[in-house]
C-alpha positions, 0 to 999 in steps of 0.5 A: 979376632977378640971382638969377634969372640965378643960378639959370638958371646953376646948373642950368645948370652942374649939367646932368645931374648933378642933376634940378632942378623950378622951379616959379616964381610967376605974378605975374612978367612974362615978358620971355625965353621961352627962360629959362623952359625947365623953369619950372612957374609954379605959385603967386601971392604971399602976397596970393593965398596958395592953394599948392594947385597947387604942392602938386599939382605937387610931388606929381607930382615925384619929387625927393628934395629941394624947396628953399624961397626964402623972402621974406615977400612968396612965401608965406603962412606957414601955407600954407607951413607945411602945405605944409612938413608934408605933404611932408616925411614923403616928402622932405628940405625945405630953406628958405633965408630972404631976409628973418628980420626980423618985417614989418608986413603988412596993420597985424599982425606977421608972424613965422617963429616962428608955424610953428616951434611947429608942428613942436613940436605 
């Protein structure tokens, strides 16, 4: 919750200076309506992996930049990935990761260095 109320304050603060998109997942309750101005719930979690709607999303949006907070538990990894590669010819990516360690996710290893190999292809 504290990261969300930091990331209501910087759009806030940056008011019109920068042009933010938030496009935020389902899976969350939504206690405050009026903090949800300007949030386009648009993707689940790695359990429902599809990002099909936030890709269409991002596609209609003409930002310059799109910012991925990255937990293990947000995005499937080769889902994001591709997502990633599809949109970076046409806009910087930026990714912040919460988490770096290698969890155990349905009894398998999941590892951020599975798609770094994929730039290199």
């Amino acid at each position: 919750m504290r990261h969300r109320r930091l990331l209501r304050h910087l759009v806030d603060y940056a008011g019109d200076a920068i042009d933010f998109r938030i496009f935020a997942d389902k899976d969350v309750a939504v206690f405050d309506q009026d903090a949800e101005l300007g949030i386009r719930r648009s993707w689940a979690s790695r359990w429902n992996p599809g990002l099909e709607e936030l890709d269409e999303a991002l596609g209609l949006a003409d930002q310059e930049v799109v910012h991925f907070q990255f937990n293990f538990t947000f995005f499937d990894l080769d889902h994001m990935a591709a997502l990633i590669e599809k949109h970076l010819p046409h806009r910087g990516i930026v990714v912040t990761f919460h988490r770096t360690s290698d969890p155990i996710i349905y009894g398998k290893q999941v590892s951020i260095s599975d798609i770094s190999e994929r730039s290199q292809d």
